[in-house]
TIDO-888331 format. One record per atom (N, C-alpha, C): residue number from 1; atom name; x, y, z. Coordinates in Angstrom, 2 decimals, decimal comma. Layout:
// residues N
resi	name	u	v	w
NUM	CA	X	Y	Z
...
// end
This chain:
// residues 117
resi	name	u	v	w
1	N	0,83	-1,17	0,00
1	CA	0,00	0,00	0,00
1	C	0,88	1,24	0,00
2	N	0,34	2,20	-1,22
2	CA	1,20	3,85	-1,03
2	C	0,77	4,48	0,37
3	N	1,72	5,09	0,88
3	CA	1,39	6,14	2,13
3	C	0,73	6,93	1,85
4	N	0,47	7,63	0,41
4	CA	-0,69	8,58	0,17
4	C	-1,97	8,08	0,70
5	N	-2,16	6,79	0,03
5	CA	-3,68	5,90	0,59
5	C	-4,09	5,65	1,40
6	N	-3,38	5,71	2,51
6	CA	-3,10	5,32	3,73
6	C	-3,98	6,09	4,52
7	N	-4,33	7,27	4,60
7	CA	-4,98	8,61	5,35
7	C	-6,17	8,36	4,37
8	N	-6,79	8,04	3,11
8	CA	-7,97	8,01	2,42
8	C	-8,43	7,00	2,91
9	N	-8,13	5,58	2,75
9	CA	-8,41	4,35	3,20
9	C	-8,96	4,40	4,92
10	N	-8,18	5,14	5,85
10	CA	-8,58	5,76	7,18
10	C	-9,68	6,62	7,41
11	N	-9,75	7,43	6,47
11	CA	-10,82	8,14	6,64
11	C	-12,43	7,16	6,01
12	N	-12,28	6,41	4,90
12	CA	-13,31	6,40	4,61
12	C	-13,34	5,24	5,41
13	N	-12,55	4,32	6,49
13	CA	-13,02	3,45	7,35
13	C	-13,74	4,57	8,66
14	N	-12,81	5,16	9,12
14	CA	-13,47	6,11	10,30
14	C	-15,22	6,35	9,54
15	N	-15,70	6,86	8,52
15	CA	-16,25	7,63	8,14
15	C	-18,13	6,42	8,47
16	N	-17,05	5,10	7,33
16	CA	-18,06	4,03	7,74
16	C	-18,43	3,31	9,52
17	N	-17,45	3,76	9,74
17	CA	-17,77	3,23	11,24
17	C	-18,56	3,71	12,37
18	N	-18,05	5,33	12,15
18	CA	-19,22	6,33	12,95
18	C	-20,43	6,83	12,00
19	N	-20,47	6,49	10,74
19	CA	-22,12	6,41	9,98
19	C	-23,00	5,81	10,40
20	N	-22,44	3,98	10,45
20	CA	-23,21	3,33	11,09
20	C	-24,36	3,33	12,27
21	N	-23,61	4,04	13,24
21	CA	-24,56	4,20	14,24
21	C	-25,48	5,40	14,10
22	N	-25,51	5,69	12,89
22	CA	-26,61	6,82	12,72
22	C	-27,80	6,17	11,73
23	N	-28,38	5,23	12,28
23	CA	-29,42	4,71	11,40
23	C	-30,87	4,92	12,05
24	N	-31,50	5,64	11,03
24	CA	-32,95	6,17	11,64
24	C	-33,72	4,95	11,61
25	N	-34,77	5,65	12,77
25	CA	-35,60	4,25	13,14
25	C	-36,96	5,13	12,71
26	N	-37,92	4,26	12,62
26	CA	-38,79	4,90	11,81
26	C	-40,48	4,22	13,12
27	N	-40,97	5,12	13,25
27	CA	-41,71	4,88	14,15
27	C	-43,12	4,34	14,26
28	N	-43,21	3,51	14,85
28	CA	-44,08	2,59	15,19
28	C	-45,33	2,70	15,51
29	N	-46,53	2,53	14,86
29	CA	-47,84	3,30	15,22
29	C	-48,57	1,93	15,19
30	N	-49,53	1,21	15,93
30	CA	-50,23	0,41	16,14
30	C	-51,42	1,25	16,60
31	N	-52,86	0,25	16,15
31	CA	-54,10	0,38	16,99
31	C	-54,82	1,16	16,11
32	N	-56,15	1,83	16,86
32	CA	-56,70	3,01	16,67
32	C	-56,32	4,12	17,16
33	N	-56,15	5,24	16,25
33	CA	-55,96	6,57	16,77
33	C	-57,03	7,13	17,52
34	N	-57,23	7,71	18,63
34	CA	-58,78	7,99	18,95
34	C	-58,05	9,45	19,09
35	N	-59,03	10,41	18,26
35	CA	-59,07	11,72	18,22
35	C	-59,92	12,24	19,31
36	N	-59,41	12,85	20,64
36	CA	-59,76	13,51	21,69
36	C	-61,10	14,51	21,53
37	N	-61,75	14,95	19,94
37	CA	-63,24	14,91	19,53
37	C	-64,00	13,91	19,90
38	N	-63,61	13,00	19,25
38	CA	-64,53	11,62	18,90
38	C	-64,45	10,98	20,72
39	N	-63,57	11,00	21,38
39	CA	-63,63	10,44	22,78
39	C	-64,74	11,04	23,55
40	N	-64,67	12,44	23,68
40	CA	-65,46	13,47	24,56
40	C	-66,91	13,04	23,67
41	N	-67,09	12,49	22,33
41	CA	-68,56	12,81	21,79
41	C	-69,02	11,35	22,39
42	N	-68,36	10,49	22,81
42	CA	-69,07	9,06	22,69
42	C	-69,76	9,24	24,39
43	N	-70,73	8,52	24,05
43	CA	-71,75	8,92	25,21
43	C	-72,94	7,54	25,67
44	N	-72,97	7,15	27,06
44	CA	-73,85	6,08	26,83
44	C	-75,06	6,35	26,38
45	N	-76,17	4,72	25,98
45	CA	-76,49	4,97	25,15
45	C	-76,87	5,22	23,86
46	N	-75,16	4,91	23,50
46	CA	-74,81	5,14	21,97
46	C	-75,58	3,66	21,72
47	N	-75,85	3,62	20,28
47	CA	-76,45	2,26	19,89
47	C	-74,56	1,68	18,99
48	N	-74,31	0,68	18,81
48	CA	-73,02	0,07	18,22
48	C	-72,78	0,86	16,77
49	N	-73,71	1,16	16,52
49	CA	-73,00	1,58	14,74
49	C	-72,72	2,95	15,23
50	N	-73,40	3,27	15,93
50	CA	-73,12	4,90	16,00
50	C	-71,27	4,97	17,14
51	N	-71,35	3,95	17,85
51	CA	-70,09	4,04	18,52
51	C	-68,62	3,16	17,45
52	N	-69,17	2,50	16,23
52	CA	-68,66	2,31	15,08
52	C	-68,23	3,26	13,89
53	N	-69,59	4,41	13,38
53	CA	-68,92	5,41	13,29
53	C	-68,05	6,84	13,66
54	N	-68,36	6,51	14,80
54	CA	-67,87	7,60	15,31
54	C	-66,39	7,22	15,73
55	N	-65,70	5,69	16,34
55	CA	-64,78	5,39	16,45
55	C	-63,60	4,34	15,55
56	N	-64,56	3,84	14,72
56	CA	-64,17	2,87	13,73
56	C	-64,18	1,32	14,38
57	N	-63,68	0,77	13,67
57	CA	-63,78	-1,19	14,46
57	C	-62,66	-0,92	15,41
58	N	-63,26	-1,65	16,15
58	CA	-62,28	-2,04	17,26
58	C	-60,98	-2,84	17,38
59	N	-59,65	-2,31	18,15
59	CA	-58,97	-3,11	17,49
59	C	-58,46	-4,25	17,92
60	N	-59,18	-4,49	19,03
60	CA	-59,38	-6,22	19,58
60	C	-60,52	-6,70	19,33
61	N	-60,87	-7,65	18,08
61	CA	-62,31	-8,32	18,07
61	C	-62,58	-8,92	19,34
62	N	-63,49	-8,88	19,46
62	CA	-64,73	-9,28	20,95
62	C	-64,61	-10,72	20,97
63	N	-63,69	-11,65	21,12
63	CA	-63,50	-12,96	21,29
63	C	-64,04	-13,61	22,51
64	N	-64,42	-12,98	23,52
64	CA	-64,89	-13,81	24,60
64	C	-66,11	-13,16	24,79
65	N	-66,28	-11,54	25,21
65	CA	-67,44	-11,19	25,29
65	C	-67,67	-10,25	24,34
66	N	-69,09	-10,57	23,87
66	CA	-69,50	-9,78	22,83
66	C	-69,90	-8,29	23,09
67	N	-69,96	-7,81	24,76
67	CA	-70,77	-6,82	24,83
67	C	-69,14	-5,45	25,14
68	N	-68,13	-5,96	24,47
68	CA	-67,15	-5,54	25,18
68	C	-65,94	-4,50	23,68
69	N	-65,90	-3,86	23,54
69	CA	-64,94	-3,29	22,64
69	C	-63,71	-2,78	22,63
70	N	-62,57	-3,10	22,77
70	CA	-61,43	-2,66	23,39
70	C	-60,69	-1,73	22,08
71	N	-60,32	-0,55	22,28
71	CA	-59,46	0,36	21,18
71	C	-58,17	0,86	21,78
72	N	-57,36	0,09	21,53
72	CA	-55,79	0,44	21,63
72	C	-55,29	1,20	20,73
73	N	-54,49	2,00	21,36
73	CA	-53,10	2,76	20,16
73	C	-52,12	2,38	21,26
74	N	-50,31	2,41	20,15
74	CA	-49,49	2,39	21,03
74	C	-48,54	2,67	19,78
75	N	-47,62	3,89	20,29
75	CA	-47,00	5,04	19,58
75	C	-45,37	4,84	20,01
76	N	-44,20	3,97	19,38
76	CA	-43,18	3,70	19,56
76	C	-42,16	5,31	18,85
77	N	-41,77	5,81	19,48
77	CA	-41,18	6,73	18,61
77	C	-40,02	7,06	18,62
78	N	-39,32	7,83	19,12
78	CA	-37,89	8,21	20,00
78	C	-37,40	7,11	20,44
79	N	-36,00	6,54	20,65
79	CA	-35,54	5,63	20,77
79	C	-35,35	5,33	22,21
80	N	-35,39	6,20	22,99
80	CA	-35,19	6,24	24,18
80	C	-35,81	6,71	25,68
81	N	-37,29	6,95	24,31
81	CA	-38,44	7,71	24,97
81	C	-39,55	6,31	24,41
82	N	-40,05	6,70	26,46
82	CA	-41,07	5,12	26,93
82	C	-42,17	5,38	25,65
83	N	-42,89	4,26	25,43
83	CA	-43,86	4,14	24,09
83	C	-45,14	5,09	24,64
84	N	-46,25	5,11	23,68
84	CA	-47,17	5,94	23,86
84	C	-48,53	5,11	24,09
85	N	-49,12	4,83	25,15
85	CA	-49,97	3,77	25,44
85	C	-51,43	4,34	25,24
86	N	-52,05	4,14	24,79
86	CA	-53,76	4,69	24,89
86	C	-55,05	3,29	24,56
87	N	-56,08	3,28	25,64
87	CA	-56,89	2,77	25,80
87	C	-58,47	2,91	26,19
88	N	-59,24	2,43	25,46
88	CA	-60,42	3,11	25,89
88	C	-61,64	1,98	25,47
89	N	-62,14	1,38	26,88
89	CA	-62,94	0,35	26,57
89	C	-64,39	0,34	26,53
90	N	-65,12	0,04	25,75
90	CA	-66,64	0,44	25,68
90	C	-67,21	-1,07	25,93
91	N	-68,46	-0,86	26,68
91	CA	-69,23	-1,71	27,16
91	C	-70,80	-1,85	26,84
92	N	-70,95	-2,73	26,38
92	CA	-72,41	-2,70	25,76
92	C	-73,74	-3,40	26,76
93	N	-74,77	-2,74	26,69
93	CA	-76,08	-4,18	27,29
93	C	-77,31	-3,66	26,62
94	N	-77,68	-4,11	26,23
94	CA	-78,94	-4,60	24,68
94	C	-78,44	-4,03	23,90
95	N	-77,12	-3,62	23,49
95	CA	-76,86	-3,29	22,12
95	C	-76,73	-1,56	22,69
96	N	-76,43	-1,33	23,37
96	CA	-76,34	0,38	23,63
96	C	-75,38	0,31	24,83
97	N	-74,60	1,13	24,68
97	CA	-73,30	1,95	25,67
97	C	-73,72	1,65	26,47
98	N	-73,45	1,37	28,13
98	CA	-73,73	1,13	29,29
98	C	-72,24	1,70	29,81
99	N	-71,35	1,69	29,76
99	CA	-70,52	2,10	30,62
99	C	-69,09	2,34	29,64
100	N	-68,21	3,42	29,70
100	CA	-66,72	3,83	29,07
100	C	-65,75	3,45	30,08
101	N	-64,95	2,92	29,76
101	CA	-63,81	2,94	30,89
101	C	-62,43	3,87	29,99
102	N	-62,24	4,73	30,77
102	CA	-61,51	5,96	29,92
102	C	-59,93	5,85	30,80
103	N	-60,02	4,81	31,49
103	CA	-58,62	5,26	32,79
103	C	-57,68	5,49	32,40
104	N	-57,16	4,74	31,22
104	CA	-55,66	4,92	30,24
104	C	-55,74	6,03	29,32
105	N	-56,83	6,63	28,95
105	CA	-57,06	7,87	28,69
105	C	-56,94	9,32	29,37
106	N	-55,45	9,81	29,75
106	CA	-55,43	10,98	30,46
106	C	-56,52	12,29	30,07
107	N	-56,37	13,08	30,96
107	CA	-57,29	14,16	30,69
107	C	-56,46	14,92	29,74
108	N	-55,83	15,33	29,65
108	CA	-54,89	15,99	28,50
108	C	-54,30	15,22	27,23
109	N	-55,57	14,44	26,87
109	CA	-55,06	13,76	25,65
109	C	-55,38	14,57	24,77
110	N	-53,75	14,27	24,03
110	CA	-53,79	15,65	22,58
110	C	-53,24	14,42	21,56
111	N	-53,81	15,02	20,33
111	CA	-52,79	13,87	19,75
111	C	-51,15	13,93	19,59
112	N	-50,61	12,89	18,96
112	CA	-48,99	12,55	19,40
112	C	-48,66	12,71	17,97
113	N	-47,79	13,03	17,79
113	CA	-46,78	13,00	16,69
113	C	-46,38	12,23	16,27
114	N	-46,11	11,38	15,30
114	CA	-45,54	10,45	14,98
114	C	-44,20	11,02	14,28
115	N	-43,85	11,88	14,70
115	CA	-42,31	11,94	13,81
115	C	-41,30	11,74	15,06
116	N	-40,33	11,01	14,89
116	CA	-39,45	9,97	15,29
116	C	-38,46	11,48	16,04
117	N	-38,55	12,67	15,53
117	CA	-37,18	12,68	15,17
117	C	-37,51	14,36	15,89
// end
């Protein structure tokens, strides 16, 4: 090897080595989004299509109980920042709202960003 090459060959190893660890992560969106409108409008009562359009399908099908609707989001973003958890379970009896369970739903839900970065 020429000694000229020697400092090029170095650099473009240095160059590949600390690049590497700059690889974007691209962020992770699961579930339903529930828009902090559509939360405050759902109301018991509601009959199912109307808590269908207003929230979309649910994103755990009702496998054990039918009177039960579970809508998750969960928002992976920042690499080093905890994930973004949201939950909001609706409860049915004859086919109409009977009860929201909003607990994983803070009062200051705004929506989240999905940009990573």
């Amino acid at each position: 090897m020429r000694p000229s090459t020697l400092p090029a060959l170095l650099l473009v190893a240095a160059s590949l080595l600390f690049g590497s660890g700059c690889v974007y992560r691209m962020a992770i969106q699961q579930g339903n989004f529930l828009d902090p409108d559509q939360v405050t409008s759902l109301e018991t009562g509601m009959t199912r299509s109307q808590v269908m359009f207003l929230l979309g399908t649910p994103m755990v099908p009702p496998a054990f109980d039918n009177d039960r609707w579970d809508y998750y989001y969960y928002l992976k973003g920042k690499p080093l920042k905890s994930p973004v958890t949201r939950r909001l379970i609706v409860f049915f009896e004859n086919d109409k709202v009977s009860r929201i369970d909003r607990t994983q739903m803070p009062d200051d839900y705004a929506p989240v960003s999905t940009n990573p970065g």
